[in-house]
N, C-alpha and C positions, 0 to 999 in steps of 0.2 A: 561320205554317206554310202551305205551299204543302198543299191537296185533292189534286192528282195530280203524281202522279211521272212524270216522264219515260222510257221503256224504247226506243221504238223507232219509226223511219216510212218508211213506202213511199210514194214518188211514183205518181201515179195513172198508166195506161197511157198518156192523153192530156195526160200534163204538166200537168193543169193543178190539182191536187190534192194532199194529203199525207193517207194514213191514218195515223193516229198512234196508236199504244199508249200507256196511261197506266194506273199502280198507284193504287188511293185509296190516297193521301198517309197517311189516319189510322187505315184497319184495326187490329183489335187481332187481328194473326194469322190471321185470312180474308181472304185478298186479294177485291180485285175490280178487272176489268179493262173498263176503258174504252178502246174504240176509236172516235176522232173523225174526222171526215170536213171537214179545212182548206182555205178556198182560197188558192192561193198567191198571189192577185192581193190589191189591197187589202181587207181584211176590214173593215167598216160601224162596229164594235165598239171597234174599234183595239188589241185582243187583238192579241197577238205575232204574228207566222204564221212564226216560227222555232219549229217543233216542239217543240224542246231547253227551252227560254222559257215556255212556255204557263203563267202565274199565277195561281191560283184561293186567294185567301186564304182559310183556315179558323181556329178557334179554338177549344178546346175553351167556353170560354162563349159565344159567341155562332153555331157554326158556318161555313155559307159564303154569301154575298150571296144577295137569292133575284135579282139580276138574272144574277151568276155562275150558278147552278144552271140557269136558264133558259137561257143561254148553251153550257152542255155537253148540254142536250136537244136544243137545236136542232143541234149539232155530232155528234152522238151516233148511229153506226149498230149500234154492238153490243153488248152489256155483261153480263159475265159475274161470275158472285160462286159463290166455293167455300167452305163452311160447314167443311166435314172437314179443308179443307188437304191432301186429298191430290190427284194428279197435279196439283201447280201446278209441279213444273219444267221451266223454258225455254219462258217464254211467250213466242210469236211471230208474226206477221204474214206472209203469202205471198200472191201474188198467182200465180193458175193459169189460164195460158189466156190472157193477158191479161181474164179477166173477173173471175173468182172472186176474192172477197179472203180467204180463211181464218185464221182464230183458232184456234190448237194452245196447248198445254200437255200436259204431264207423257207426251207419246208421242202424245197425242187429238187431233184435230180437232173442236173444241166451238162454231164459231159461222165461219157463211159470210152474205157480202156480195156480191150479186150487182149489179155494177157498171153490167152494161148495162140489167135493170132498175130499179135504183139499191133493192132490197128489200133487206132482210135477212130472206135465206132461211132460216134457222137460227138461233137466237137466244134459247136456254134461259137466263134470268137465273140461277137458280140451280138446275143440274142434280141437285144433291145431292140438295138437299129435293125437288125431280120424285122421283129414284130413290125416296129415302123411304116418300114416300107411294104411288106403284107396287109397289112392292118387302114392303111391310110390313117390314121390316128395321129392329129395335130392341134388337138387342143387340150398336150396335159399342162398349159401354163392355169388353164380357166379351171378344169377338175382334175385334180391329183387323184381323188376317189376313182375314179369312174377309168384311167388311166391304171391304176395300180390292178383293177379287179380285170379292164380288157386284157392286158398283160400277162397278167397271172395265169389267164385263161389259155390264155397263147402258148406260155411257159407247161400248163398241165397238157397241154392234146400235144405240142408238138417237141416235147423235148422228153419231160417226165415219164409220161405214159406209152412212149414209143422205146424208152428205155428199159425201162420196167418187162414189156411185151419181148424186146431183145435176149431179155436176162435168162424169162419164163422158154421161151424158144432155145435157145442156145446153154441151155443149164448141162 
């Protein structure tokens, strides 16, 4: 079983890059999104560098190589994981400015890549559990509503619109 699924990749402004989006392969119902940073010239590894291709064998008894997991660290500029499940529709990649590389989902902007310092400026592993524990918020077994909307909330002041505000600064 392949560890990441293939979704999506943008060429870097200077050609000479792919950021690539990729699903963990074996979630049970919480995705997490891996965004890699490929070079499109010969890669050391000899890892595919056809985005679509990228092979990271997993198994439910033994997992995944620790040389492979070392391999996606080193490739690894962003990485996002959703506990709730919710805003994960239409995860995507954009490149703004030619600099900014942004990770969106479900409407949000959750995780910026800032090309010309090569940072990642933004880069909440799992913003749920952040909200969580900020938030004191322990009752979305009783209201899913009322959960999804404090969240959201959370997700637009402290991820979205600080992004956005980055982008407009740093243009």
């Amino acid at each position: 079983m392949n560890y990441l699924d293939y979704s999506q990749h943008i060429e870097s402004p200077d050609g000479l890059f792919n950021y690539c989006l990729y699903f963990d392969g074996v979630g049970v119902g919480d995705p997490g999104y891996y965004i890699l940073k490929l070079e499109k010239s010969i890669d050391p590894e000899k890892k595919s560098i056809d985005p679509e291709k990228v092979k990271i064998n997993w198994s439910f008894k033994n997992g995944s190589s620790t040389k492979d997991l070392e391999w996606i660290r080193r490739k690894q500029i962003l990485f996002n994981y959703d506990e709730a499940g919710l805003f994960t529709s239409n995860p995507n990649l954009e490149v703004i400015n030619k600099r900014h590389l942004v990770f969106s989902r479900g409407g949000y902007y959750f995780g910026l890549y800032d090309m010309k310092s090569q940072k990642d400026t933004f880069n909440v592993s799992s913003p749920w559990n952040e909200w969580r524990e900020q938030s004191g918020f322990y009752s979305e077994r009783y209201d899913e509503k009322k959960e999804k909307a404090e969240y959201g909330q959370w997700i637009q002041n402290n991820l979205h619109n600080k992004i956005q505000a980055y982008i407009v600064t740093n243009n």
